[in-house]
N, C-alpha and C positions, 0 to 999 in steps of 0.2 A: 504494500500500500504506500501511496506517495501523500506524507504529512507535511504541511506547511506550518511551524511557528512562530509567533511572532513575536520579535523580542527576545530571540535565542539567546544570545548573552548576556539576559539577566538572570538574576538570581532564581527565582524557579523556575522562569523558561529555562535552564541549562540543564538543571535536575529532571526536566522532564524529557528535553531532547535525549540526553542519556537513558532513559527507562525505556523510551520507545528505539531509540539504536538498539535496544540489550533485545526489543520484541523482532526486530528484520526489518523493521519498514525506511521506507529510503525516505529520509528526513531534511527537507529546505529549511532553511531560517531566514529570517529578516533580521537586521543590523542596519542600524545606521551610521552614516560615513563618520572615521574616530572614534567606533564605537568600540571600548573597552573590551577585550576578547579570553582575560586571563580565564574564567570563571569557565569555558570551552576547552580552553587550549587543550585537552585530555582529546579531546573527541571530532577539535574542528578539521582532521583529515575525514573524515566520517560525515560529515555534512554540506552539503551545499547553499552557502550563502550568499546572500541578494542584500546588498546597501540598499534601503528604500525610507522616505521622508512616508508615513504616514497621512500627514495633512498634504501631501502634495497625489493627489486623483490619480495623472497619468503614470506616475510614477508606480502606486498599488497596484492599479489597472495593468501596466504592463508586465510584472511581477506575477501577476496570476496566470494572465494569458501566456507564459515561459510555463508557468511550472505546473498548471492543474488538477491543483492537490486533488485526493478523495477526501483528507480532513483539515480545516484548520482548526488550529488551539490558537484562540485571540490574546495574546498575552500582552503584547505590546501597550508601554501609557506611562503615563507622567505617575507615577503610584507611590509617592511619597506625601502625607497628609499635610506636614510641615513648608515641604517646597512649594507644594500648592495656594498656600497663603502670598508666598512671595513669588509667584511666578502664575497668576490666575489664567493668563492668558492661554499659556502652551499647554496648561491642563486641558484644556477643554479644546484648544486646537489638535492634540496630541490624543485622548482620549476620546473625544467625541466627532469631532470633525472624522480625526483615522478613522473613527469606524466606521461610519457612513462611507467612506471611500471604500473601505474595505468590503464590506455590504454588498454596496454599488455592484464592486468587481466583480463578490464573487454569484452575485444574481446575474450575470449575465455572461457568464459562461455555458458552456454546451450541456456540462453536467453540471450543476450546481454543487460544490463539497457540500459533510456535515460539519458543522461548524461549534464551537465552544467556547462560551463569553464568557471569559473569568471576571467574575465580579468581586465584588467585597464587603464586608460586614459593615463598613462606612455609612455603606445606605440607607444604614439602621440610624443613626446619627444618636442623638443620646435616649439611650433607651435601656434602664437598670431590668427590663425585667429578660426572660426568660424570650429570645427571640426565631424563631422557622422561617419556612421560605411561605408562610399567612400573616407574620407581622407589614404592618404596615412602612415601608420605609420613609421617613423621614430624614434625610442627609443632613450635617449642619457642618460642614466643611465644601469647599472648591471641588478636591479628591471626590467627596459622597456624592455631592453633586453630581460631578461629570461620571460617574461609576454607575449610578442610579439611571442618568440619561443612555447610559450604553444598553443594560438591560433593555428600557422599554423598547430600545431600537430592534434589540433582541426580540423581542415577544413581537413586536409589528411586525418585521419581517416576514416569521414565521404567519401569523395571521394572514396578513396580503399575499404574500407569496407561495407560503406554505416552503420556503427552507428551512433546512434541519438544523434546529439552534438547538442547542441545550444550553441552562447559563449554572454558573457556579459560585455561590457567596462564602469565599471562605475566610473562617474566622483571622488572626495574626497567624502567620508561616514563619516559623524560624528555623535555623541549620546551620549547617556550615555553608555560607558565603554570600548571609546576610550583608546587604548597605551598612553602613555605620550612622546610617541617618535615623536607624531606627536602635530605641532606647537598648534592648538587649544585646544589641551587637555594638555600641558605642559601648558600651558598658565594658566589653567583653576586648575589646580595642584598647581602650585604656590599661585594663590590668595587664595584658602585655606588652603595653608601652612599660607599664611599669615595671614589668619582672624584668624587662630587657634596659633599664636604665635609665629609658628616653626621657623621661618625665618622674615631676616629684609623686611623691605616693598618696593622690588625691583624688578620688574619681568625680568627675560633676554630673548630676543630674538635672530634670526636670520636674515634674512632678510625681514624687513615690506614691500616692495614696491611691490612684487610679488603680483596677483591675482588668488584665486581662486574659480572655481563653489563648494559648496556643499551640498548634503543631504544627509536627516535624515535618518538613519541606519533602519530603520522601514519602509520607503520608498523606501531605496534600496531595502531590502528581501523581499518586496510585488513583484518588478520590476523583483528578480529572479525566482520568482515563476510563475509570467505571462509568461517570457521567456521560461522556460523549457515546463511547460505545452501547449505553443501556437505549438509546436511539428514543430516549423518553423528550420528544422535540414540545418544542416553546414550556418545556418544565425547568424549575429553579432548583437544584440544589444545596442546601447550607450542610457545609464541612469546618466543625468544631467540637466544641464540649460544653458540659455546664458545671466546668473546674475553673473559674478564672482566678488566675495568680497576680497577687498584691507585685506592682512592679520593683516594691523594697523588698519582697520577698525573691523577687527573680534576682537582684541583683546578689542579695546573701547569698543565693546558690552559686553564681558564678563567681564569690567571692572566695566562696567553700572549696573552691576546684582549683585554686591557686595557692601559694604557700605565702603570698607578699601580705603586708603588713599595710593597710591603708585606712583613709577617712574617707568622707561621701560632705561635698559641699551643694548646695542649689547656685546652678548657673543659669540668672532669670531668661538669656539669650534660650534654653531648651524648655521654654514655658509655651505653651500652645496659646493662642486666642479663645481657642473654644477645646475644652475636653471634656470623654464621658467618664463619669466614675468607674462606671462597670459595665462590663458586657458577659452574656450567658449566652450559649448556643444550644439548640433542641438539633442532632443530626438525626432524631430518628429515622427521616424519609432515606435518608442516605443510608443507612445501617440497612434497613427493611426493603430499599428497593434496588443497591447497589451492591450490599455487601459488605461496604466497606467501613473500616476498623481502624481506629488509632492503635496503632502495634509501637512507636517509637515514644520512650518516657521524656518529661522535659531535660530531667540530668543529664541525658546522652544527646539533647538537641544544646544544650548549654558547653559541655564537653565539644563537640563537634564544631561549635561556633570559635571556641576559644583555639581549636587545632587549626580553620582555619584563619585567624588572626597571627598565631603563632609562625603559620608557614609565609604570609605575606609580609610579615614586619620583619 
């Protein structure tokens, strides 16, 4: 099978390129021109990659028409909640504009792919209680926003055209070779700046009181790959738990896993405008209609994260 993802060189588009090479299918990716390749480099003799601008139509459009997938996994987007404050523009050029191109493209090919809208728990926006893919979303971020706008383009789609969208709101992803833009891998960055010297023995955060669900990036990409293939079209599925971890607890743990000696100051720069307290996920639809299982514990996604920090610093 010939899969197109986009966004290959990110953080779990990479882990997912990898799981689908390990199945035999011939695997394109999309990357953008300068785009960062480390988090590949294992497997980019094994792939074929396409530079392509998202917000730019003729660009996607002739990107499809070269490659015509039978699946895509839509990964590609500005998917930083924080960057999205200061950069509101390219969130929504990047994430919402792309997908409409990409839509565009892939509804007018000979065979239409099946196609997989990774969404996110964002859309949920502040919502302490218990959340599914029947919660009403409310987004109160750029990210939620432009995330929630992809969905519904998802479900139109599907409605007027009748392509094969499936979409997927997963809870936080973490692993080995998370951004540093996000709290448990800054965190986890730091303590090896500081076992390695670079820095005094101080870590900074943002706000510890917040809770949230998360898993292991190996456990998400098994969950999208159950999703797309269950061919359960214009259906949402939510992959998460209703275990959320206090974000001072998250850090104890990865402090646990080091031997260094340090303090925890608030650095107001990693204060958000807007944050939820707490988020819960219900997967049952996903347990009961995909099968799939959180099998990876956080210690060994914390351990993981810190391996690869260690190998990049």
């Amino acid at each position: 099978m010939k899969i197109l993802v986009t966004g290959v060189n990110g953080f779990a588009a990479s882990w997912l390129a990898k799981k689908l090479i390990d199945n035999g299918d011939e695997i394109h990716g999309t990357i953008r021109i300068r785009s960062d390749l480390h988090r590949i480099k294992d497997i980019k003799d094994k792939l074929k990659l396409h530079s392509v601008e998202l917000s730019d139509s003729i660009s996607v459009s002739n990107v499809l028409q070269e490659v015509k997938p039978d699946q895509i996994y839509h990964l590609a987007a500005q998917s930083y909640v924080k960057s999205s404050w200061d950069a509101p523009i390219e969130t929504y050029l990047t994430t919402t504009i792309g997908t409409v191109n990409l839509l565009e493209a892939a509804r007018k090919l000979e065979k239409v792919p099946e196609i997989l809208m990774v969404s996110s728990s964002e859309v949920y926006g502040h919502n302490d209680n218990l959340m599914d893919e029947k919660t009403s979303p409310v987004p109160s971020t750029h990210y939620g926003i432009a995330k929630y706008t992809q969905d519904l383009m998802g479900s139109m789609y599907w409605d007027a055209y009748r392509m094969p969208i499936v979409i997927t709101r997963a809870f936080n992803i973490t692993g080995w070779g998370r951004g540093d833009m996000f709290a448990d891998s800054s965190f986890a960055k730091q303590i090896v700046e500081i076992e390695k010297g670079l820095r005094e023995p101080v870590i900074y955060h943002g706000n510890l009181d917040s809770a949230r669900v998360f898993i292991d990036v190996e456990d998400a990409m098994i969950g999208y790959i159950l999703a797309l293939n269950s061919k359960r079209w214009g259906e949402v599925f939510c992959l998460g738990n209703d275990e959320p971890v206090k974000i001072k607890d998250l850090l104890d743990v990865l402090i646990s896993l080091s031997t260094v000696k340090v303090r925890t100051e608030v650095d107001p720069a990693r204060l958000r405008p807007a944050d939820t307290k707490t988020m819960r996920c219900d997967s049952t639809k996903a347990v009961k209609e995909l099968g799939w299982v959180q099998t990876i514990p956080l210690t060994v996604s914390m351990e993981n994260l810190l391996a690869y920090w260690r190998e990049r610093t």
